[in-house]
N, C-alpha and C positions, 0 to 999 in steps of 0.2 A: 532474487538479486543477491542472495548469501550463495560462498561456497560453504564445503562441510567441515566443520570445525574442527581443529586436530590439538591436541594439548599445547603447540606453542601457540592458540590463538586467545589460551585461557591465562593472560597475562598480567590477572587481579586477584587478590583473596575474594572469595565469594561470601556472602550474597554483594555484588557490587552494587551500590547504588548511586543516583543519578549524580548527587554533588562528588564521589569518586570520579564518575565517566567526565564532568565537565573540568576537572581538575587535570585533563591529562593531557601531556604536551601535544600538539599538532604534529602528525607522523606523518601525512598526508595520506594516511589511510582512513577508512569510514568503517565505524562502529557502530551497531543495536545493544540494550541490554534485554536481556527476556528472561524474564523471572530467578534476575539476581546473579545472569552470567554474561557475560562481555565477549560479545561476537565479533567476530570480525566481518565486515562485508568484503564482496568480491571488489576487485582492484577496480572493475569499472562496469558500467551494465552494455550488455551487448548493442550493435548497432540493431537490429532488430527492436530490440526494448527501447529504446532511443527514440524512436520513429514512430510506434503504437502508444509509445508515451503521450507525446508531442500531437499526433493525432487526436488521442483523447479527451485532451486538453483543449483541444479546439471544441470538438465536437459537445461539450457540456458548457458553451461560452451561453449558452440560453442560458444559465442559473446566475449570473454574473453580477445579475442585479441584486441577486438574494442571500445570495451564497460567496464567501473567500474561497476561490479555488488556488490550493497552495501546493507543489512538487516539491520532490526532496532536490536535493537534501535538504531536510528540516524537521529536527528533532519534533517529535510527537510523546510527551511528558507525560503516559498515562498513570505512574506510578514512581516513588521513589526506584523501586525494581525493575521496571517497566519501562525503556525508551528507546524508539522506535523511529522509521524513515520510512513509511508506507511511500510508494510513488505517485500517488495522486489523492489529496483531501479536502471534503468542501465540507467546508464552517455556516451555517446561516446566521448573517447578519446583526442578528438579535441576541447571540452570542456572543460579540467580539471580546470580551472580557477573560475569554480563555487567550486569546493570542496575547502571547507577549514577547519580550524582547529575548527570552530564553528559547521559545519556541511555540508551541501550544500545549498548553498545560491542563487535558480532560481528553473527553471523548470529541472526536472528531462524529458529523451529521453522516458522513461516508468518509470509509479508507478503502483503497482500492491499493491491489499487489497485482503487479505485470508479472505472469512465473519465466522465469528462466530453468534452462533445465538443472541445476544444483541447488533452485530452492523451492521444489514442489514439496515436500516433508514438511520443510519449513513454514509454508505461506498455508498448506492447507491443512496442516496440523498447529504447531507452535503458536505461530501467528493470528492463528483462527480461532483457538481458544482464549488469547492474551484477549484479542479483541473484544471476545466477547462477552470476560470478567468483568471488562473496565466501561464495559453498556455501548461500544460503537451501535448503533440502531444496525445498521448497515455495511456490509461488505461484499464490494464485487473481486473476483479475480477471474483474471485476464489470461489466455491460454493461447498464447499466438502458435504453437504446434497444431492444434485440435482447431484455433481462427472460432475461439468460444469466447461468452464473458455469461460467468455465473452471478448470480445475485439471490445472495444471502439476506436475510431479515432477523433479528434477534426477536426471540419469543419473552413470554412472560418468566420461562425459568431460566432466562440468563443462558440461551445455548440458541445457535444457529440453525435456522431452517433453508435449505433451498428452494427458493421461490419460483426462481426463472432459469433455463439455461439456452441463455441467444445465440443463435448461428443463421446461419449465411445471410439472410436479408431480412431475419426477423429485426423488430423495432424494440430498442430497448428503452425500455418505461419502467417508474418506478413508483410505488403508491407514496413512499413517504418521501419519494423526490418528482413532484409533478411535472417540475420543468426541464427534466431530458426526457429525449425523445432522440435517437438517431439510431439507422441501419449500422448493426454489431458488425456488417463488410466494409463499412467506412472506417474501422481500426484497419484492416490490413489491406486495403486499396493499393494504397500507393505500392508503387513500381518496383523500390527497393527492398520493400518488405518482401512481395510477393517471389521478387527475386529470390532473396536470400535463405525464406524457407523453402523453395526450392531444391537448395542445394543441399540439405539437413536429412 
């Protein structure tokens, strides 16, 4: 969802932190910070990400009773250095104490990154490490080129394992999230998707 960051997008003294980032006027642009630098995101996410988004929002509505399933935009406060807009996060219940009126302020139960093609570096390096300092248990990303969705599990030393990698009508399940269950082809079904990668 990031493009690649060129020096006018580094428009703070660094290490920037969180009470910097929320101090700054509304540009009508979207910003991450990752480990103390002020990114800018891209101007908007493709229609493609739009649509897998929105799909997999549906498709995880089985956890709804257990879990706050939350889209960005919405800041993700893993650190004063550390703030983030994963595209899709589910919170269990018993947690709510993290949500608040700033955003959510800890580790998200999962974060999940739809790639676009200017932030594979980003979501499977940067991102992938942030998350996995700040103890997300859990990260899937989403590969609408490839029609994948990885899932990653945090181990005991603090670093990501590949657990799963779902394609075409494999059923995606999760030990530490029992209540999804749905065919990884039901992200890119729909009509518009399968259009538009197409054309790619």
């Amino acid at each position: 969802m990031a493009r690649k960051k060129t020096n006018k997008d580094r428009i703070m003294e660094h290490p920037v932190t969180y009470e910097a980032y929320a101090e700054m006027p509304d540009d009508g642009q979207r910003y991450e910070v990752l480990d103390g630098e002020l990114e800018l995101m891209s101007p908007s996410p493709s229609t493609v990400h739009q649509v897998i988004g929105s799909s997999l929002h549906l498709l995880v509505q089985s956890c709804a009773s257990e879990y706050f399933i939350l889209t960005a935009p919405l800041d993700v406060i893993l650190s004063r250095t550390n703030v983030v807009q994963p595209d899709l996060i589910m919170i269990h219940r018993s947690r709510s104490d993290i949500v608040t009126m700033r955003g959510v302020e800890g580790a998200p139960d999962l974060v999940v990154e739809v790639l676009s093609p200017w932030s594979h570096k980003r979501d499977r390096q940067c991102k992938l490490n942030i998350y996995a300092r700040h103890g997300v248990p859990e990260y899937w990303i989403v590969d609408p080129a490839a029609q994948t969705l990885e899932r990653f599990e945090l181990t005991s030393e603090q670093r990501y394992e590949l657990r799963d990698l779902f394609e075409n009508d494999d059923r995606v399940t999760s030990d530490k999230l029992p209540c999804v269950s749905f065919p990884v082809s039901g992200l890119f079904k729909d009509e518009l998707v399968r259009r538009l990668l197409e054309l790619n």
